[in-house]
C-alpha positions in Angstrom: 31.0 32.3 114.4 28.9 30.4 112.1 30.4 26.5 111.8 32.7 25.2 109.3 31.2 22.7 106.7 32.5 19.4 106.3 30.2 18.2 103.6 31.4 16.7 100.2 33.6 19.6 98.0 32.6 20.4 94.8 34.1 23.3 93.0 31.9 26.1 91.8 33.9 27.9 88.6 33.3 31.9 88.1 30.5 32.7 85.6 30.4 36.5 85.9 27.8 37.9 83.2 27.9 41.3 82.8 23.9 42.0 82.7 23.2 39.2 85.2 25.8 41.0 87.4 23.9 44.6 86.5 20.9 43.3 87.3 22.0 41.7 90.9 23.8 45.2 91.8 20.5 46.6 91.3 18.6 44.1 93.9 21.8 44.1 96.0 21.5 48.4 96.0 18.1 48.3 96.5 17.1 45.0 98.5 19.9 43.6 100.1 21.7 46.5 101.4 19.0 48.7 102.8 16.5 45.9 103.7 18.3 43.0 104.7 21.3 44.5 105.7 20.2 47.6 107.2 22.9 49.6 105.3 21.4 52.7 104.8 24.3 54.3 102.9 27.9 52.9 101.5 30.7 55.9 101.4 34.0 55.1 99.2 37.3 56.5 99.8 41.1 56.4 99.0 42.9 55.7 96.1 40.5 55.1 94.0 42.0 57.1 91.0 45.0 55.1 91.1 42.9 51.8 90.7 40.8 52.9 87.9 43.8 55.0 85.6 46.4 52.2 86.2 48.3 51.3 84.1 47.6 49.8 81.2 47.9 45.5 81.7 48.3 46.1 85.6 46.6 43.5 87.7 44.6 44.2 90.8 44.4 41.7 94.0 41.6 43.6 96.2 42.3 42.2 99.9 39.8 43.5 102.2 38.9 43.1 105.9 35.8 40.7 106.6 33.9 42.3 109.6 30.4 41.5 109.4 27.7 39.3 107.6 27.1 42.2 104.9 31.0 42.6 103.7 29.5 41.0 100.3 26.8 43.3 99.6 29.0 46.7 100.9 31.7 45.4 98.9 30.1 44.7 95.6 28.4 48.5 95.8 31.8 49.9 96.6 33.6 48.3 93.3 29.9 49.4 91.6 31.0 52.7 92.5 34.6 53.1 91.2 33.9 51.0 88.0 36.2 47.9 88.7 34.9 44.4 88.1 36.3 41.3 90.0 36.0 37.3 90.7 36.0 36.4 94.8 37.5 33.7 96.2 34.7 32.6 98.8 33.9 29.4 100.7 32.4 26.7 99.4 30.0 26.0 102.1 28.9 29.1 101.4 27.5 28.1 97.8 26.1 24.7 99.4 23.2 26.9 100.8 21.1 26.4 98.0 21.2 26.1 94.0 19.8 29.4 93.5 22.4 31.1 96.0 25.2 29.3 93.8 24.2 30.4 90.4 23.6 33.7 91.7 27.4 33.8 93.4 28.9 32.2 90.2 27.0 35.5 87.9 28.8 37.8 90.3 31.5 36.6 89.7 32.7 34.2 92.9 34.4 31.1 92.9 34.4 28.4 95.6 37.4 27.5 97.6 37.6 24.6 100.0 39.7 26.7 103.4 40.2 23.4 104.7 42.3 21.4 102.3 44.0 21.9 99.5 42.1 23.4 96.1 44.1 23.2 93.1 41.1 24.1 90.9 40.8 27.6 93.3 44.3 28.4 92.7 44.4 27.8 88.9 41.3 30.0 89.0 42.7 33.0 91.1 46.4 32.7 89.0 44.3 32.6 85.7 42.3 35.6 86.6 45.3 37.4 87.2 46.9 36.3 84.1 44.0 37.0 82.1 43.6 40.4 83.5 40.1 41.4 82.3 39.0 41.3 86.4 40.4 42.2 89.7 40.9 39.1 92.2 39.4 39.6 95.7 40.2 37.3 98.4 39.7 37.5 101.9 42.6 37.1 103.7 41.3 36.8 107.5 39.2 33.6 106.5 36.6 34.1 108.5 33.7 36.6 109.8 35.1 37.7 113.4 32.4 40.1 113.8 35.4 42.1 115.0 35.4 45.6 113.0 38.1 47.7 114.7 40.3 44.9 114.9 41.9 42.8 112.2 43.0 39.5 112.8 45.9 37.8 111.2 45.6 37.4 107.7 46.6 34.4 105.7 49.6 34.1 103.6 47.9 32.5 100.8 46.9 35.7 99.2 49.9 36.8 99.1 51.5 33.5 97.3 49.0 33.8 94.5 49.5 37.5 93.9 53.5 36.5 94.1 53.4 34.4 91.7 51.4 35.6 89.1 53.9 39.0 89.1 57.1 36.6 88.9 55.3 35.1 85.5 53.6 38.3 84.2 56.3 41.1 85.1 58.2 39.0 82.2 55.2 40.3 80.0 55.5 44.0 81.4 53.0 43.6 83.4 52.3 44.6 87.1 50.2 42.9 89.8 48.6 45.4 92.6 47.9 43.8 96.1 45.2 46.7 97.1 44.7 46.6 101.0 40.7 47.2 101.9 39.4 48.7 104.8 35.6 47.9 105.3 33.8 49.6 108.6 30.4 49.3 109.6 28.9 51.7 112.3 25.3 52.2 113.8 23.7 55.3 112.8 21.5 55.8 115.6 21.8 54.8 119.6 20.9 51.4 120.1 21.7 50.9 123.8 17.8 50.1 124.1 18.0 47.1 121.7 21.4 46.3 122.6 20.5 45.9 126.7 17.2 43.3 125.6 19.1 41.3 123.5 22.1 40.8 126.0 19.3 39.7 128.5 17.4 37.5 126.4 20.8 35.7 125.9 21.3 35.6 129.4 17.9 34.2 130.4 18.2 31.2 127.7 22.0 30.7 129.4 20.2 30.5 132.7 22.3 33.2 133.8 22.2 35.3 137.3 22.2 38.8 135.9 22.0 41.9 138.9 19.0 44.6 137.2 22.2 47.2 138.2 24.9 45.3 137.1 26.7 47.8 134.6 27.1 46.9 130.8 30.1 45.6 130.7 29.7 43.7 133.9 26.6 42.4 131.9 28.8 41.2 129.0 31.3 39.3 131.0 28.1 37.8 133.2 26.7 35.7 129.9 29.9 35.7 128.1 31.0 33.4 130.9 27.8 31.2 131.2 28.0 30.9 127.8 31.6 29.7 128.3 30.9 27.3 131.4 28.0 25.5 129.3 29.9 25.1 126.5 32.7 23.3 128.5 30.4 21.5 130.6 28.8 19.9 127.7 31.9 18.2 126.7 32.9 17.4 129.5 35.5 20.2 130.5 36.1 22.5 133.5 36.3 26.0 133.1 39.7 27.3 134.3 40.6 29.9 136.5 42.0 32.8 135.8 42.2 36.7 137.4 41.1 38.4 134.0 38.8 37.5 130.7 41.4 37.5 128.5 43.0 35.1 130.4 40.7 32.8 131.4 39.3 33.2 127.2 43.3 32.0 126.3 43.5 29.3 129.0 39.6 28.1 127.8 40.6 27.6 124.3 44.1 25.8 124.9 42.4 23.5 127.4 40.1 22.5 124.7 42.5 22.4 121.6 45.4 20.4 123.7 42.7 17.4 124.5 41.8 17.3 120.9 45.7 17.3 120.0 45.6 14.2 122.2 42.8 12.4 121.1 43.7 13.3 117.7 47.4 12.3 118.3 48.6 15.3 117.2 52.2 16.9 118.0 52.4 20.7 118.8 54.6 22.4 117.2 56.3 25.2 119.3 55.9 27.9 116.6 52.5 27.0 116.1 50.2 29.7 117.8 47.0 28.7 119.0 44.8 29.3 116.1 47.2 27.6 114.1 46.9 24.4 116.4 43.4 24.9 115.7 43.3 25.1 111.7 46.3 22.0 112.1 43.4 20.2 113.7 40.3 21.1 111.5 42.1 20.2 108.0 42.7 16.7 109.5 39.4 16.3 110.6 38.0 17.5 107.4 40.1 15.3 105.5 38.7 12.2 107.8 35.0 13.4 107.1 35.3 13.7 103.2 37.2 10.5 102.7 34.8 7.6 101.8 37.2 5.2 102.5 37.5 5.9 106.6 34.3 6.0 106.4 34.1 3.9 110.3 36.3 7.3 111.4 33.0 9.6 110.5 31.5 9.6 113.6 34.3 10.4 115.6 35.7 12.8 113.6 32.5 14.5 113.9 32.6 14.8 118.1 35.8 15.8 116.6 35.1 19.3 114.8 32.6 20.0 117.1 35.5 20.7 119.7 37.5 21.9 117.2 34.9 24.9 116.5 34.3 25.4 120.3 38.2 26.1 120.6 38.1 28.7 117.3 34.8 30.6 118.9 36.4 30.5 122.2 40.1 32.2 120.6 38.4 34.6 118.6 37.1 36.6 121.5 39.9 39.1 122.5 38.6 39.8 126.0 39.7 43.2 126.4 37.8 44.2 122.7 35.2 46.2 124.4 36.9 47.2 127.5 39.8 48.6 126.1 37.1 51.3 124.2 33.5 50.4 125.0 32.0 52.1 122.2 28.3 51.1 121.1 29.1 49.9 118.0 32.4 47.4 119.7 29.4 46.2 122.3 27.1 45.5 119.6 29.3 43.4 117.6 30.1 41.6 121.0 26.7 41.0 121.5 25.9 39.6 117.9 28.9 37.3 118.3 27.4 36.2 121.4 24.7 35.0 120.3 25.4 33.7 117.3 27.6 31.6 119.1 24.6 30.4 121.6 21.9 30.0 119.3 24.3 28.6 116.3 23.2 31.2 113.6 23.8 34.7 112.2 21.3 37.5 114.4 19.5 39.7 112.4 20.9 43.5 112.7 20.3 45.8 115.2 19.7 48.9 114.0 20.3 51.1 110.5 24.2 51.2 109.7 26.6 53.3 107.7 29.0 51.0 105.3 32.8 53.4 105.2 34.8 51.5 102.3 38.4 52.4 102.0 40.7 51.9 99.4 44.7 52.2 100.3 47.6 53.0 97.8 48.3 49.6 96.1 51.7 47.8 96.9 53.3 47.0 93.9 54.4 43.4 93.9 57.7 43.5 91.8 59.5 45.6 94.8 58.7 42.7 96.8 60.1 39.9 94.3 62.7 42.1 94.1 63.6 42.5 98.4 63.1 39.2 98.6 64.8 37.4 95.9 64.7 34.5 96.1 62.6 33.4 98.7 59.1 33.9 97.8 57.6 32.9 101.4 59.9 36.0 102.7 58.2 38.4 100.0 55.0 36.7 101.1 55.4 37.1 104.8 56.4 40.7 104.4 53.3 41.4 101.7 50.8 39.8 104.4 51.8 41.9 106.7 52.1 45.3 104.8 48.6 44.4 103.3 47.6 44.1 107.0 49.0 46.6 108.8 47.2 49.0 105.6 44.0 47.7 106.5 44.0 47.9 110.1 45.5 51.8 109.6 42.6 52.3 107.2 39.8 51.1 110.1 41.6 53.5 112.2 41.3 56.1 109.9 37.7 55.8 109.4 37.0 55.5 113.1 38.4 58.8 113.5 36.3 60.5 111.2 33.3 58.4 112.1 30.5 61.0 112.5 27.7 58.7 114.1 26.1 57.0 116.9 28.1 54.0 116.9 31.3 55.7 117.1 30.3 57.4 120.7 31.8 55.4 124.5 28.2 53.4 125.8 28.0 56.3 128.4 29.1 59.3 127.2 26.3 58.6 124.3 23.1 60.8 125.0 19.9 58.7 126.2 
């Protein structure tokens, strides 16, 4: 997991030009998918007939899963493909990278939005694109890339809100707004156990880990997994617990970590909170320390701060049982990738030539949910998040069943 960005927010507005954005899909279909990305092929399926013959002033809120690095590119060739144009909600570090990658963002059609704090210029932006209705809205709702594909992970409620609200003002208009749930899966088309078994090692041997030349691959795994784990809490001065099983011992990592920043922080935990919510708690009160001028003698702090604060997120987004409970090739090469973009503190190239499956679900209409819930738009909300969800994670199911290639197959049932 790449870190968060505490550098000074500035909002980036949506400038979506119609031949700058032709002219991008054309590098992004023939450059950035199949040469940077390794995609070698985007398939589209679903409902897609019921998103492009809608009816006529229905609204779109596209809400699709964020598994990989490439979810950008696959997803701007998939909305190429069925003729729909849209602004994205997207970070705002993300448009910090460099002048050019803004203006090229902004042409596409993106928005920045500060995940940290509160945005009122993002929100006036995603309500005023629904109102407006001339493009979809696409937000992300996990908030993060979890290099996780068969899994989703919670989603956000704010997606939700937005799309809420705009239908409460426009259904008095006759108007509809769509929440359409997104599945996007990424596979490997060929077997890269080869690749796959040098990288884990050259991971190992920078962690100075003791790795047996028979130990099998998920043994492997759990070997620099852990190392990776023990430096990382050694560092800051932490033991590593004990615990019988990985998923255990990930759990009792991460609280161990997040309940000494709660203390230092002199923060209260709430008992509802889970533990990535601790977590978030804790980063927007460290990001609002590192952007205010005027605590300026808190920076340094604050900054020992977030960097415990992103050991505990990396730490909680490992499941532990992810590639146990179905070791495919494809579930231990995302392990591996988050692996060491978590030791060496940047995004690994890909492995190997991939297959992008986008899949579109049958949109929810939001009016039934105004409508269930009245009054109580956080109850509508709640239920929407987790309709939207549960749709996406039914999608990535789906597609893994009709997954024809390599990555799809168990480690060693795959041929050699």
């Amino acid at each position: 997991m790449i870190d968060f960005s505490d550098k000074p927010y500035r909002y980036f507005p949506p400038r979506r030009n119609a031949f700058a954005a032709w002219l991008l899909g054309l590098y992004n279909r023939y450059v950035e998918l199949p040469k940077k990305a390794r995609i070698a092929a985007v398939q589209v399926s679903g409902a897609t007939q019921s998103l492009t013959d809608r009816a006529r002033g229905d609204r779109l809120l596209l809400l699709p899963n964020h598994p990989t690095h490439a979810d950008a590119a696959i997803y701007t060739e998939a909305l190429r493909r069925i003729g729909v144009s849209t602004h994205i909600m997207a970070a705002y570090d993300v448009f910090l990278r460099s002048r050019r990658h803004a203006r090229i963002m902004q042409r596409m059609g993106c928005f920045s939005v500060d995940r940290e704090g509160s945005d009122p210029q993002a929100m006036k932006q995603a309500l005023r694109t629904l109102g407006e209705g001339r493009h979809a809205l696409t937000v992300f709702p996990e908030g993060n890339v979890y290099l996780q594909n068969d899994l989703v992970t919670p989603f956000h409620e704010g997606a939700a809100f937005l799309g809420l609200r705009s239908a409460k003002t426009l259904r008095e208009r006759g108007a509809r707004v769509l929440a359409v749930p997104v599945s996007i899966k990424v596979t490997h088309l060929h077997d890269v156990r080869a690749e796959l078994r040098a990288r884990l090692h050259d991971l190992g041997e920078r962690l100075g880990a003791d790795l047996p030349a028979d130990a099998p691959p998920l043994e492997t795994v759990r070997i620099v997994g852990q190392a990776a784990l023990l430096k990382n809490m050694r560092q800051r001065g932490l033991k590593l617990p004990e615990a019988q099983t990985l998923p255990a011992l990930i759990a009792q990592a991460a609280d161990v970590v997040i309940d000494r920043l709660e203390r230092k922080m002199d923060l209260k935990r709430r008992a509802t909170d889970s533990r990535v919510e601790r977590i978030r708690r804790a980063r927007r009160a460290i990001h609002e320390i590192r952007l205010d001028e005027a605590r300026s003698q808190d920076h340094a702090i604050a900054g020992h701060w977030a960097d415990e604060a992103m050991l505990a997120m990396r730490v909680a987004s490992y499941g532990g049982d992810y590639v146990e409970s179905k070791p495919t090739i494809d579930r231990f090469a995302e392990t591996i990738e988050k692996l060491g973009e978590d030791v060496l503190g940047r995004a690994m190239a890909p492995i190997g030539p991939r297959h992008a499956f986008v899949r579109f679900a049958a949109p929810f209409d939001l009016s039934e949910y105004l409508d269930a819930a009245k009054p109580k738009l956080r109850i509508a909300a709640r239920r929407l998040t987790e309709d939207c969800e549960h749709a996406v994670q039914e999608g990535l199911d789906r597609l893994n069943d009709e997954n024809p290639h390599a990555g799809c197959r168990l480690w060693n049932d795959s041929p050699s």
